[in-house]
C-alpha positions in Angstrom: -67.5 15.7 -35.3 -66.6 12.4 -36.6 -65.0 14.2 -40.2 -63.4 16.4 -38.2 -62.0 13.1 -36.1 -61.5 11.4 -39.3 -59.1 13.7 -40.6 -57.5 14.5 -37.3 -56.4 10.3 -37.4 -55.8 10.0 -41.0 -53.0 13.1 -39.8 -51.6 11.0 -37.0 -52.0 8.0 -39.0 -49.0 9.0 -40.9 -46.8 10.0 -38.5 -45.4 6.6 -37.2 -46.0 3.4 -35.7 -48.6 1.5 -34.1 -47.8 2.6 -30.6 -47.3 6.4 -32.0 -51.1 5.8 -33.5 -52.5 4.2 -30.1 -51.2 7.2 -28.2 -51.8 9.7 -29.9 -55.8 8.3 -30.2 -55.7 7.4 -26.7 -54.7 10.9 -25.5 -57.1 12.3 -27.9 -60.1 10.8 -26.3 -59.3 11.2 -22.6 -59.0 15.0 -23.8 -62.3 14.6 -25.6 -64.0 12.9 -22.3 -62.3 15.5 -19.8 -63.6 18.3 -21.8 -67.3 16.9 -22.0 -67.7 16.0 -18.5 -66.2 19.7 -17.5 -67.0 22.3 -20.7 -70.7 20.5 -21.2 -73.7 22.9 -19.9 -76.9 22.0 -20.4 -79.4 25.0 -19.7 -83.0 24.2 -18.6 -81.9 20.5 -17.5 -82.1 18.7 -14.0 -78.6 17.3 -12.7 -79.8 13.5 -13.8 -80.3 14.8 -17.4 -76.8 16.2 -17.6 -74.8 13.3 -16.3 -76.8 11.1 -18.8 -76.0 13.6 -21.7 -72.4 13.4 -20.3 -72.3 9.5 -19.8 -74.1 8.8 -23.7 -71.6 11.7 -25.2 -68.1 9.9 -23.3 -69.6 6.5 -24.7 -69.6 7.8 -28.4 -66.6 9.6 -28.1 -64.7 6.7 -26.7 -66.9 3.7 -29.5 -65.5 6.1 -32.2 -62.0 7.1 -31.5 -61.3 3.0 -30.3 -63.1 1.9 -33.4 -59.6 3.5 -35.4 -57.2 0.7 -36.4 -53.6 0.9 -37.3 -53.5 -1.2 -40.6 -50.0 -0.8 -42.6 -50.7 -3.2 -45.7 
């Protein structure tokens, strides 16, 4: 996931600004979020057990997309 995420920002990296770049990553992680807490089944697990899954998943999602910078040098 995070390759894939790598060369998905490297993509939008190139396409403009900073606040082009900060979009783009922001709507790419509410997407990502959205689609965990409502695509993400866990068979064979108690409804405490998927909402932690859920929470830890959103949290990495979100710590790697915001960890992207926009660095023109």
């Amino acid at each position: 996931m995070q390759e894939i995420l790598r060369i998905v920002v490297r993509d939008i990296y190139k396409t403009g600004d900073e606040a082009v770049f900060l979009s783009h990553i922001k709507r790419i992680e509410e997407a990502a979020v959205d689609s965990i807490y409502t695509d993400l089944r866990l068979r064979g697990t108690d409804e405490w057990t998927e909402v932690l899954v859920k929470e830890k998943a959103s949290n990495f999602v979100t710590s790697l997309l915001t960890s992207f910078t926009f660095d023109r040098i």
